[in-house]
N, C-alpha and C positions, 0 to 999 in steps of 0.2 A: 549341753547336757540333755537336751529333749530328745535329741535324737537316739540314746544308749538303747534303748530298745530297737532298734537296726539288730545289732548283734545277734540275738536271736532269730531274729524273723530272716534275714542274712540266711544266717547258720542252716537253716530249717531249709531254706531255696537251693542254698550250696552243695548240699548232701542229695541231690537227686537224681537218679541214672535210672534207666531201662531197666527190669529183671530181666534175667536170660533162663532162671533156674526158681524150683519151686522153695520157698525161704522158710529155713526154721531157726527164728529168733529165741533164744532160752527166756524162760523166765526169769525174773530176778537177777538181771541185769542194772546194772549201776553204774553210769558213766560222769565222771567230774570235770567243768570246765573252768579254766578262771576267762573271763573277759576283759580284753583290754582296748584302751581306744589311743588314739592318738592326739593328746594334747601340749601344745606348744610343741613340738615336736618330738614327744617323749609318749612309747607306749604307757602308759597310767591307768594299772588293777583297778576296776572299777563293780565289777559284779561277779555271781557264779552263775554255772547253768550245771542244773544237772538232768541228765535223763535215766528212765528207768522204765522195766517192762514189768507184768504182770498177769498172770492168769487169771480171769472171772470165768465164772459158770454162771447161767441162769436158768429156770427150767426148759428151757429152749435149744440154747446154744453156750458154747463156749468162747470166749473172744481173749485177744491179747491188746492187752491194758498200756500202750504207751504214751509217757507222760513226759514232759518237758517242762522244767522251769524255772524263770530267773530272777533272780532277783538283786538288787545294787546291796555293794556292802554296807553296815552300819553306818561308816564312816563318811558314806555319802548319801545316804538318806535326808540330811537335815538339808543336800542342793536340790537331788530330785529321786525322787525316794520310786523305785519300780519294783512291780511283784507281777509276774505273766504267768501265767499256767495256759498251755497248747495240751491237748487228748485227742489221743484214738483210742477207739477201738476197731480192730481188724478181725479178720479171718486170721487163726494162728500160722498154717502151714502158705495161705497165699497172700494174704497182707492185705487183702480188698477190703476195705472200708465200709461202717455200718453208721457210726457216729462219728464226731469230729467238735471240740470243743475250742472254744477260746475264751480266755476271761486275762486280760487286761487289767491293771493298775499303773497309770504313771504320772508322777505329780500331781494326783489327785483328780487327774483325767481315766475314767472305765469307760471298760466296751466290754461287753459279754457277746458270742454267739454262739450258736450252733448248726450244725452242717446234718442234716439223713441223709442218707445215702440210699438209692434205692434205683435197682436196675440202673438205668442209663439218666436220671434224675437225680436232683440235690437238693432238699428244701432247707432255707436256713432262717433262724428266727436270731433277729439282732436287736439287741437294747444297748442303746448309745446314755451317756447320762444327760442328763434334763430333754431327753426325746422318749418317745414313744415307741414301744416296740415294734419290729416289722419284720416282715413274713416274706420270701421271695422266693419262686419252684423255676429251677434253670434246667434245662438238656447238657450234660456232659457227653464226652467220649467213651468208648467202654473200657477204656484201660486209664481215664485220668482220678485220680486220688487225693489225696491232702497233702501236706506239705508230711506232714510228723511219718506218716506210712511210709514215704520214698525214701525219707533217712533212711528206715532199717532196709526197703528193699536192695538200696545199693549193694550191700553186705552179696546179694545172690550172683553179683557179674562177675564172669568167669575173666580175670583181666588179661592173663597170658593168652587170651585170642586174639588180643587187641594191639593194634600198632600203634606206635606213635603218631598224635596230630589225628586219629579218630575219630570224630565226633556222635554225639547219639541225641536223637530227640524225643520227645515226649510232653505230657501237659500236667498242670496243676492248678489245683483248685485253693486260691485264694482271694481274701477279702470280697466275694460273693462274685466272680469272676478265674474265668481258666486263663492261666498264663502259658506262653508257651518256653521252654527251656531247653537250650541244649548245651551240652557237656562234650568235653573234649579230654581224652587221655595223652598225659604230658610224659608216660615213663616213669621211674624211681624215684626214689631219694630217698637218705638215712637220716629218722626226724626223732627226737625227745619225745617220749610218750607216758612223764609222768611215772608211775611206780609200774610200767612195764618197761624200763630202761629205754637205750638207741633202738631203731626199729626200721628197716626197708619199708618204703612206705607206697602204695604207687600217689601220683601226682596227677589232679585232675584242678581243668578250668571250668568256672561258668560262665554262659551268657543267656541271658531272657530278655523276653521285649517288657521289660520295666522300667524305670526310673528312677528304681532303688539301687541299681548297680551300676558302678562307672568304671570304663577302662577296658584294656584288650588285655588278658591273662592276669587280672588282676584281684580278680575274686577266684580264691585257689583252695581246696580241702584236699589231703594227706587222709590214707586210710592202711592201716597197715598190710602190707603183702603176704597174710596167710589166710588161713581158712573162716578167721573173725575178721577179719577187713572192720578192724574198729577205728572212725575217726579219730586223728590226733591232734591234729593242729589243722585252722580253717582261718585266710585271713581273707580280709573282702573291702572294698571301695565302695562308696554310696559318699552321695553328693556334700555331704556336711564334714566327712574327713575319711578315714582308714583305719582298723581294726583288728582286731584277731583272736582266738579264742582256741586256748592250747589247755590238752588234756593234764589233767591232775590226778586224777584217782580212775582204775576201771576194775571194777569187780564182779563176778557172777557170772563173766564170759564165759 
């Protein structure tokens, strides 16, 4: 059970591809997941995730507000009770990143951080519980980002360019370190999408140099084949067992 928070952080890594095109994510977008895992060998509803976008203004700038969060259901709260909230804020039209949030609750274990962003720099201030806050300025790449930003940028890839067994690379900035990831395009399939009925989906793999994912085309996310390219179903392997997290509700598309 410690491990359920995989799913999201999974989810978050799964969803990441190249832009090819400049991205305009709506506001007030609403995406519903249920999260399932694999015990005894039975998928077993364990949590939701939902995500959602948002416009802020400030006297400065304008940014879009994407938030991510999960939480286990009631019913399993009393084995191991989790509450994650992941944030960006981006550029609305190019998705580059300004801030970057995390704040963690799981069995009574928090981690709070935060990611600036700034030119080709990232400073992040992290508070672990019963530690001390710390402070750390890394060099990135100029095109690597957050995990939460490449979700929506996937939505910008033009897929009828792409052949089958494609692959694309790129980097990510997690846990106070850039990963590197690259994605593969797998072709179609017709998948459940929740209260958007059957749906042509295209079909993509991941692989990263981590140790959170295991297996050759085993960690997989579904994103529908039109103009919203909204994930619908994402299932993934990491070392403790196998998962999935199929769409429920999408509204404000």
């Amino acid at each position: 059970m410690k491990k359920i928070a995989f799913i999201v952080t999974t989810f978050l890594i799964l969803c990441s591809f190249t832009p090819e095109n400049k991205i305009v994510v709506p506001s007030g977008e609403n995406l519903v997941y249920t999260g399932s895992y694999n015990m005894s060998g039975l998928m077993t509803q364990l949590a939701q995730v939902t995500m959602s976008t948002e416009k802020i203004s400030t006297s400065k700038n304008t940014y879009l507000h994407l938030n991510c969060e999960l939480a286990t259901f009631s019913k399993w709260d009393k084995f191991f009770k989790i509450r994650d909230i992941y944030e960006s804020y981006v550029n609305p039209i190019t998705l580059k990143p300004s801030l970057y949030k995390r704040s963690i609750d799981e069995g009574g274990y928090t981690k709070k951080e935060k990611y600036t962003f700034k030119d080709n720099k990232v400073t992040s201030v992290v508070k672990k519980r019963n530690r001390d806050e710390t402070t750390k300025t890394f060099a990135i790449g100029a095109s690597t980002q957050d995990v939460i930003s490449l979700l929506y940028k996937v939505r910008a890839v033009d897929f009828t360019k792409l052949k089958t067994g494609q692959t694309k690379s790129f980097t990510i900035v997690f846990d106070e370190k850039e990963i590197p990831v690259t994605l593969k395009y797998m072709g179609t399939e017709t998948i459940k999408a929740g209260n958007l009925g059957e749906k042509t989906c295209y079909k993509l793999s991941i692989g990263a140099k981590t140790d959170a994912l295991k297996g050759k085309d085993k960690n997989l996310i579904w994103l529908t084949a039109d103009d919203k390219k909204v994930p619908t179903l994402m299932k993934f392997s990491i070392p403790v067992g196998t998962g999935q997290l199929v769409l429920t509700s999408a509204t404000g598309i």
